[in-house]
C-alpha positions as CSV (number, residue, x, y, z in Angstrom):
1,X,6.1,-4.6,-21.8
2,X,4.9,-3.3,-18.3
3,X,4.4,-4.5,-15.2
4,X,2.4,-3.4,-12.5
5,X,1.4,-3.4,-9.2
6,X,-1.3,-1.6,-6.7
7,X,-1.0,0.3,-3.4
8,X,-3.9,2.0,-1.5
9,X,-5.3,3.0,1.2
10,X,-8.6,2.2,3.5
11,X,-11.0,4.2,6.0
12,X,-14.0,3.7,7.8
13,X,-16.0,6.4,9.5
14,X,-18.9,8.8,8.0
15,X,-16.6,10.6,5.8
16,X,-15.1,8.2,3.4
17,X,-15.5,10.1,0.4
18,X,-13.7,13.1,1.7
19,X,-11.0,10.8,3.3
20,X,-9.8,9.3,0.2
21,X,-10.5,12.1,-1.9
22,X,-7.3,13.6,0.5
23,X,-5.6,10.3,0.1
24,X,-6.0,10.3,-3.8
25,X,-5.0,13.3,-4.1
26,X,-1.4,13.2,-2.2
27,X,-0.8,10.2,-3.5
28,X,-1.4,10.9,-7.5
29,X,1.1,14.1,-7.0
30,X,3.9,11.3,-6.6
31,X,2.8,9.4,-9.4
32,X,2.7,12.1,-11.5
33,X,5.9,13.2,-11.1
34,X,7.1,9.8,-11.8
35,X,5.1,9.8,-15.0
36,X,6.6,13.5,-16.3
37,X,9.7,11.9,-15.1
38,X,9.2,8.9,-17.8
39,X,9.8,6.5,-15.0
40,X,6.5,5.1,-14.8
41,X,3.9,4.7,-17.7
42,X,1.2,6.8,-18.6
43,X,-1.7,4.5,-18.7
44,X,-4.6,6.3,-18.6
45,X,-5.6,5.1,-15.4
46,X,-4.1,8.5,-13.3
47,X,-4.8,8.8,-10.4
48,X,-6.5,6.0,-9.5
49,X,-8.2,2.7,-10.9
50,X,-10.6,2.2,-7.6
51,X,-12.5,4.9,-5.1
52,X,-15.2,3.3,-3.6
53,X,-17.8,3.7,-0.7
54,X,-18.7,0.4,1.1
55,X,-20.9,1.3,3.4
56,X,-19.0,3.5,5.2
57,X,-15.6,1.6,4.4
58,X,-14.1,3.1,1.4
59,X,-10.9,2.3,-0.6
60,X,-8.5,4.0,-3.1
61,X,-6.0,1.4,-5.2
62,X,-3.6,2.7,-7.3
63,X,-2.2,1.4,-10.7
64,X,1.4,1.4,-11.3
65,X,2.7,0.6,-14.7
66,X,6.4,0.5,-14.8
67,X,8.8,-0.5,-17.6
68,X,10.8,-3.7,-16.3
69,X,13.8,-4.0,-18.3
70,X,14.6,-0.1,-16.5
71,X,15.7,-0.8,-13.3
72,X,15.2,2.9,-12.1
73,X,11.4,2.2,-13.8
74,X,11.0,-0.5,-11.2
75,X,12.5,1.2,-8.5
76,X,10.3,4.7,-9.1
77,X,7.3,2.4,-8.7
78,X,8.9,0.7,-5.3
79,X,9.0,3.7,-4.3
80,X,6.2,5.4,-5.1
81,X,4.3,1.8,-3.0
82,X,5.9,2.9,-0.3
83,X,5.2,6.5,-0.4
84,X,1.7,5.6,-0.8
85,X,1.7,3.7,1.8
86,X,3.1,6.1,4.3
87,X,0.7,8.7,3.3
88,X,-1.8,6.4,4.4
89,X,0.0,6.3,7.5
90,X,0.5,9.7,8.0
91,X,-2.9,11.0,7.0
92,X,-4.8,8.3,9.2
93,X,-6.5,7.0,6.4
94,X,-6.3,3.1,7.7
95,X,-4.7,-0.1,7.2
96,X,-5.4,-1.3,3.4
97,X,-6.6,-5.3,2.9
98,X,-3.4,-5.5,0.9
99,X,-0.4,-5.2,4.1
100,X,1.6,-7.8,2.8
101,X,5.9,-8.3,4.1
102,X,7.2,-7.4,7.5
103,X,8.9,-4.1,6.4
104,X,4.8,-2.8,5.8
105,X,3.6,-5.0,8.9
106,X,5.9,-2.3,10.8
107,X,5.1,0.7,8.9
108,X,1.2,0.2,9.8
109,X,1.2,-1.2,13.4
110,X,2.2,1.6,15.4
111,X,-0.7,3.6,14.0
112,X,-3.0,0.3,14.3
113,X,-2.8,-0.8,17.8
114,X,0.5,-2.6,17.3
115,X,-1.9,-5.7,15.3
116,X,1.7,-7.1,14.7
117,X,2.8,-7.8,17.9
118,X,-0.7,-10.3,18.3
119,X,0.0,-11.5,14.2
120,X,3.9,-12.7,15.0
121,X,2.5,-14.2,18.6
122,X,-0.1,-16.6,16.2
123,X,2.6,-17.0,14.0
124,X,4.8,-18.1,16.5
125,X,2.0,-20.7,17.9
126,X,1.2,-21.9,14.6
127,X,3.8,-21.8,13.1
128,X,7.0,-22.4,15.5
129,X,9.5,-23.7,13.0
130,X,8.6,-21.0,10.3
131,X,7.4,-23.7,7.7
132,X,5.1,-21.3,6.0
133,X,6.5,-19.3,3.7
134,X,6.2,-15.8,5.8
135,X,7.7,-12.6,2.8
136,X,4.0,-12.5,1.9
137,X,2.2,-11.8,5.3
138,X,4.3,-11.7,8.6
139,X,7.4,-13.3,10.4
140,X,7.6,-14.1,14.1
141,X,10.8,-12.0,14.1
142,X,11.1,-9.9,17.9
C-alpha cells in the first residue's frame, strides 16, 4: 500500500522552462534522498510527474509515494511538501494553485504581496462565525 500526495511549484514570465528546470532540480535532490533512504517509494515517477509551459505559466508537481503504516514514511514525505514548498519560496518560482492550510498561507504571503492578509479580511466578511470549514484554504486568524 502507498499513499501519496503532490507539491509544486508555479512561475510566470518568459523563462518558464529554465525556472522550473531550477525548481525540479532542487527539489528532486530531497526526494531522492528520501528514496535511497527507503523512506519514500521509488515509483518511477522521479523527479517529477508534471513540467509544463502554459503559455508563459509553467508548473512542476511532484509525486510522493510514501508507505503509511511507517510513520517516519509519512513524515519524510511531510517533510519533503514542505521543503518543496519553501524552495519555491526561496527561489522565487511563485505561488502554486495548490496553497492549501494556514501554516502554507504564511509561508507564501510575504513573498506574494501579503495575498493573506486580503484572504482572512473576505473570510472574516463572509464568513464571521467560521462556519466553513477553514484547514483546507485559510482562517481569519490575526
Amino acid at each position: 500500500m502507498f499513499n501519496g500526495q503532490a507539491a509544486g511549484g508555479e512561475v510566470g514570465g518568459t523563462d518558464v522552462f529554465g525556472l522550473m528546470r531550477a525548481y525540479i532540480a532542487r527539489s528532486s535532490e530531497i526526494k531522492q534522498d528520501y528514496i535511497d533512504k527507503g523512506l519514500l517509494h521509488a515509483d518511477g515517477t522521479h523527479p517529477f510527474v508534471q513540467s509544463v509551459e502554459h503559455g508563459h505559466q509553467g508548473h512542476g508537481e511532484l509525486l510522493v509515494r510514501y508507505f503509511p503504516n511507517n510513520p517516519e514514511s509519512a513524515k519524510a514525505s511531510f517533510e519533503l511538501f514542505m521543503a518543496a514548498n519553501q524552495i519555491a519560496v526561496e527561489g522565487r518560482f511563485g505561488v502554486p494553485a495548490h496553497v492549501w492550510s494556514d501554516a502554507i498561507h504564511d509561508m507564501y504571503g510575504p513573498y506574494a504581496c501579503n495575498y493573506t492578509k486580503w484572504l482572512r479580511k473576505i473570510k472574516k466578511t463572509f464568513d464571521p462565525d467560521a462556519t466553513s470549514e477553514a484547514s483546507n484554504h485559510i482562517s481569519a486568524k490575526e
